[in-house]
N, C-alpha and C positions, 0 to 999 in steps of 0.2 A: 660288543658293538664293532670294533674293532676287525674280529675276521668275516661278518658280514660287507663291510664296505669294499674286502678285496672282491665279490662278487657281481659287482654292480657294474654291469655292461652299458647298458642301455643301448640296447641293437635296435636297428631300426630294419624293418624287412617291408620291401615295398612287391605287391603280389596283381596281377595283370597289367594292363595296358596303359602305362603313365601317359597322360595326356600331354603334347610338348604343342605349342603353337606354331611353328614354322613346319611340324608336319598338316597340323589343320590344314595351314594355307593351302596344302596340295586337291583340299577334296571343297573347292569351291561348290557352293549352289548351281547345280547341270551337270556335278561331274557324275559319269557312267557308275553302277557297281563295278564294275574291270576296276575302272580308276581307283574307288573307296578300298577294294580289295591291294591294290600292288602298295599303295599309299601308306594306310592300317594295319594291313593282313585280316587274319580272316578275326570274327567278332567273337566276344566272350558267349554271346546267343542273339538270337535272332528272333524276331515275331512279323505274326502279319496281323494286323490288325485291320484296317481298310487299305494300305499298304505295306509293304514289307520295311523293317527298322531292324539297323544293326544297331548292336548295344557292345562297348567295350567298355570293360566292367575295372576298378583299378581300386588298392586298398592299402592303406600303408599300414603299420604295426606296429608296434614298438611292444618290446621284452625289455621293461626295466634290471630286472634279475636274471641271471643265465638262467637260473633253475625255473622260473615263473613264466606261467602262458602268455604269449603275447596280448597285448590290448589292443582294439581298431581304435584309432584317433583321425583317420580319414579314409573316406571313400568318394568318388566320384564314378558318373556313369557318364561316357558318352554317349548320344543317340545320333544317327544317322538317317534322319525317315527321306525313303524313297517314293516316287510319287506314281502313278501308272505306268509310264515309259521308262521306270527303271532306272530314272536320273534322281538327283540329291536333290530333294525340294528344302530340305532343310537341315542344321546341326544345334543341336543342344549339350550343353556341358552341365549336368545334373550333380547337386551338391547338397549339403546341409548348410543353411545360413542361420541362424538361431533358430535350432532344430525344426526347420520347415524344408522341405524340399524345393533349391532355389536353380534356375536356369540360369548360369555365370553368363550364359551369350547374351540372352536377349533380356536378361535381367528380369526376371517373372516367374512366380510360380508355376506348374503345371495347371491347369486343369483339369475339372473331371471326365472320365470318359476311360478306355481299358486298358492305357499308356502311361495316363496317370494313376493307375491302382496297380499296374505292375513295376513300373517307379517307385511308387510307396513304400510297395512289396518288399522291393531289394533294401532301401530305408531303414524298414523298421526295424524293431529289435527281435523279431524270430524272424529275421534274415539267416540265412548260411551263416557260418562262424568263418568260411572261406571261400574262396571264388571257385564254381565249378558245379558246388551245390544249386544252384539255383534252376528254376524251371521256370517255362513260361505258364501262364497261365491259358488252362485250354489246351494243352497240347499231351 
């Protein structure tokens, strides 16, 4: 037991776009994609659904063991949905709240419709094992 314990890192690896709230503030409701782009940078992926939405996609990990694959213990998604004129109609911060997919902004689940089944999507457990994998759906 003893020379197992010298192995025990517990690394923690955090992989896209951490979400920080004093950059939020920069991408209020009406601000430009220019704006959401200089603010964010560019999105983990993108959809248009009846309008265009950035997603920045972020994951944290932890490697209890050097030698052992990492675990996901957190994921969130930004969404950015833009409205016809290409301005910020909205921001959502997508998370798991006792395993449901919860809106931290506006406090609410998703609804149905093709936003929230590609939410879901990224959610479930045949999600990517990492960020990059993922696709939209339709595309």
């Amino acid at each position: 037991m003893a020379a197992l314990t010298g192995c025990n890192t517990s690394e923690v690896l955090n992989q896209g776009y951490v979400i920080d709230e004093q950059t939020l503030e920069l991408v209020p409701v009406g601000s430009s994609r220019e704006q959401v782009l200089l603010a964010l940078g560019s999105p983990s992926t993108k959809a248009t659904f009846d309008n265009e939405v950035f997603y920045y996609i972020s994951q944290k990990r932890v490697r209890r063991v050097a030698f052992m694959n990492p675990t996901l213990v957190d994921q969130k998604v930004l969404a950015v949905y833009f409205n016809k004129e290409g301005t910020v109609e909205r921001l959502a911060n997508y998370g798991l709240q006792n395993g449901v997919v919860f809106d931290f902004i506006s406090r609410t689940t998703p609804t149905g419709g093709q936003d929230a089944n590609f939410i879901g999507q990224i959610f479930s457990s045949n999600a990517p094992p990492a960020i990059g994998g993922s696709k939209v759906p339709g595309r």
